[in-house]
N, C-alpha and C positions, 0 to 999 in steps of 0.2 A: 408135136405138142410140147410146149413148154413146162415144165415140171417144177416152180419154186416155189408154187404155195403149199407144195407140203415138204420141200424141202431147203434145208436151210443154208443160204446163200450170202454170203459176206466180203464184200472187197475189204473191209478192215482186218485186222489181227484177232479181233471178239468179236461177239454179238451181246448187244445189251443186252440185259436180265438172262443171262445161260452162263454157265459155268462150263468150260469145256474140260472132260474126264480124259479122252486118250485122242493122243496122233496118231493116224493110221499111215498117213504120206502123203506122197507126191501124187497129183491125181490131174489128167489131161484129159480133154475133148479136140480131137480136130476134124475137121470138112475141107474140102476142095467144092468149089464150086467153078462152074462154066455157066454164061447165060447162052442160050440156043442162038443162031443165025441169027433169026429175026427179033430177038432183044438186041442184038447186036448191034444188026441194021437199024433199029429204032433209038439206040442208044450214040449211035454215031451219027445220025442226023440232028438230034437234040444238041448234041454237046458242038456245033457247029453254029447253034446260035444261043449258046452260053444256059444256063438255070440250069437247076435242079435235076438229076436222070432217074427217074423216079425205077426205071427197070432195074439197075444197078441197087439205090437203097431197098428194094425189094431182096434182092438176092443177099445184097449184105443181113439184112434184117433175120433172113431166114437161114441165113450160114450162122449165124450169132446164137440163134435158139438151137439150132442143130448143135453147135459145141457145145452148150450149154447147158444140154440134155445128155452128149457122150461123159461129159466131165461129173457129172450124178451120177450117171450110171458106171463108170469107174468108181466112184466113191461107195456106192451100194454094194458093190462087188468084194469093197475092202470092211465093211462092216459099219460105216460111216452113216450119219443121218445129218451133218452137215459138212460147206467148202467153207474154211475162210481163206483170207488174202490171197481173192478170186480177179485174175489178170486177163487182159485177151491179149494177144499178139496177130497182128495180119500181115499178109507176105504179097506180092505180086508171082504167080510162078511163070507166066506169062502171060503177054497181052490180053487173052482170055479168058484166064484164071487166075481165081483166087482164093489162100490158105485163112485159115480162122482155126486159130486156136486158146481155147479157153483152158486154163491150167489154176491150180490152188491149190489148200493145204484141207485133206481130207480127217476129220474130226468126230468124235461123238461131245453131242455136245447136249448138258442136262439144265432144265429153266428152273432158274435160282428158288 
Protein backbone atom coordinates (compact mmCIF):
# COMPACT_ATOMS: atom_id res chain seq x y z
CA UNK A 1 0.00 0.00 0.00
CA UNK A 2 1.11 3.18 -1.11
CA UNK A 3 1.64 5.82 1.78
CA UNK A 4 1.66 9.66 0.14
CA UNK A 5 -1.30 10.97 1.16
CA UNK A 6 -0.41 11.40 4.48
CA UNK A 7 2.96 11.77 3.72
CA UNK A 8 4.82 14.25 2.27
CA UNK A 9 6.54 13.62 -0.88
CA UNK A 10 8.68 16.09 -3.24
CA UNK A 11 10.90 15.52 -6.35
CA UNK A 12 11.61 19.31 -5.97
CA UNK A 13 14.01 21.05 -3.26
CA UNK A 14 10.52 22.61 -1.29
CA UNK A 15 7.20 22.03 -1.16
CA UNK A 16 4.86 24.95 -1.65
CA UNK A 17 3.30 26.47 1.38
CA UNK A 18 5.60 24.42 4.16
CA UNK A 19 8.59 25.71 5.47
CA UNK A 20 11.03 23.13 6.12
CA UNK A 21 12.56 23.25 10.09
CA UNK A 22 15.25 20.42 10.12
CA UNK A 23 17.28 17.83 7.83
CA UNK A 24 17.29 14.52 9.13
CA UNK A 25 19.37 12.87 5.92
CA UNK A 26 19.89 10.62 3.37
CA UNK A 27 16.90 8.31 3.22
CA UNK A 28 16.54 5.07 0.56
CA UNK A 29 13.98 2.46 -0.37
CA UNK A 30 15.10 -0.45 -2.43
CA UNK A 31 13.33 -3.68 -4.06
CA UNK A 32 14.55 -6.46 -6.37
CA UNK A 33 11.95 -7.76 -8.01
CA UNK A 34 11.72 -11.22 -10.29
CA UNK A 35 8.52 -11.77 -12.51
CA UNK A 36 7.69 -15.72 -12.04
CA UNK A 37 8.17 -18.43 -15.17
CA UNK A 38 5.09 -17.80 -16.56
CA UNK A 39 5.22 -13.80 -16.72
CA UNK A 40 8.16 -14.64 -18.19
CA UNK A 41 6.85 -16.93 -20.67
CA UNK A 42 4.00 -14.42 -21.32
CA UNK A 43 6.33 -11.68 -21.49
CA UNK A 44 8.54 -13.11 -24.12
CA UNK A 45 6.01 -14.17 -26.32
CA UNK A 46 4.43 -10.51 -26.36
CA UNK A 47 7.70 -8.77 -26.78
CA UNK A 48 8.11 -11.05 -30.04
CA UNK A 49 5.38 -9.16 -31.62
CA UNK A 50 6.32 -5.77 -30.47
CA UNK A 51 3.61 -3.40 -27.78
CA UNK A 52 3.41 -2.71 -24.57
CA UNK A 53 4.40 -6.02 -21.74
CA UNK A 54 1.79 -5.11 -19.54
CA UNK A 55 3.29 -8.02 -17.02
CA UNK A 56 6.68 -6.14 -16.84
CA UNK A 57 4.74 -2.31 -16.25
CA UNK A 58 2.87 -4.31 -13.51
CA UNK A 59 5.94 -5.33 -11.71
CA UNK A 60 7.62 -2.15 -12.34
CA UNK A 61 4.57 -0.24 -11.15
CA UNK A 62 4.55 -2.33 -8.04
CA UNK A 63 8.53 -2.16 -7.33
CA UNK A 64 8.09 1.76 -7.64
CA UNK A 65 5.32 1.86 -4.62
CA UNK A 66 7.29 -0.79 -2.83
CA UNK A 67 10.40 1.68 -2.74
CA UNK A 68 8.43 4.18 -2.14
CA UNK A 69 6.87 2.96 0.97
CA UNK A 70 10.76 1.53 2.29
CA UNK A 71 12.06 5.27 1.59
CA UNK A 72 8.83 6.69 4.20
CA UNK A 73 9.52 4.32 6.27
CA UNK A 74 13.31 5.21 6.48
CA UNK A 75 12.34 8.56 6.87
CA UNK A 76 9.77 7.77 9.82
CA UNK A 77 12.45 6.06 11.59
CA UNK A 78 14.65 9.33 11.45
CA UNK A 79 11.87 11.57 12.83
CA UNK A 80 10.85 12.79 9.44
CA UNK A 81 7.12 13.67 8.29
CA UNK A 82 8.40 14.52 4.68
CA UNK A 83 11.12 13.40 1.51
CA UNK A 84 12.17 16.09 -0.70
CA UNK A 85 14.35 15.86 -3.99
CA UNK A 86 12.85 12.43 -4.17
CA UNK A 87 14.80 10.41 -7.22
CA UNK A 88 14.43 6.74 -8.32
CA UNK A 89 17.35 4.91 -9.97
CA UNK A 90 16.62 1.36 -11.77
CA UNK A 91 19.42 -1.27 -12.56
CA UNK A 92 19.00 -4.52 -14.67
CA UNK A 93 20.79 -7.27 -12.16
CA UNK A 94 19.91 -9.78 -14.48
CA UNK A 95 17.94 -10.80 -17.25
CA UNK A 96 15.26 -11.53 -14.58
CA UNK A 97 15.67 -8.92 -12.33
CA UNK A 98 15.21 -5.94 -11.42
CA UNK A 99 16.61 -3.11 -8.86
CA UNK A 100 14.29 0.11 -7.95
CA UNK A 101 15.42 2.33 -5.71
CA UNK A 102 13.88 5.38 -4.43
CA UNK A 103 16.37 7.80 -2.39
CA UNK A 104 15.79 11.72 -0.99
CA UNK A 105 16.42 14.11 1.45
CA UNK A 106 14.43 13.30 4.71
CA UNK A 107 12.93 16.61 6.37
CA UNK A 108 10.28 17.92 9.02
CA UNK A 109 8.59 20.01 7.20
CA UNK A 110 5.90 22.80 9.06
CA UNK A 111 2.68 24.56 6.57
CA UNK A 112 3.40 28.19 6.41
Amino acid sequence: MLRTEEFIISSANHVPGFEILETKGFVYGLTVRSRGLGGQVGAGIRSMFGGEIKEYVKMMEESRNEALDRMIAHAEELGANAVISVRFDSDEISNVMQEILAYGTAVIAEKK
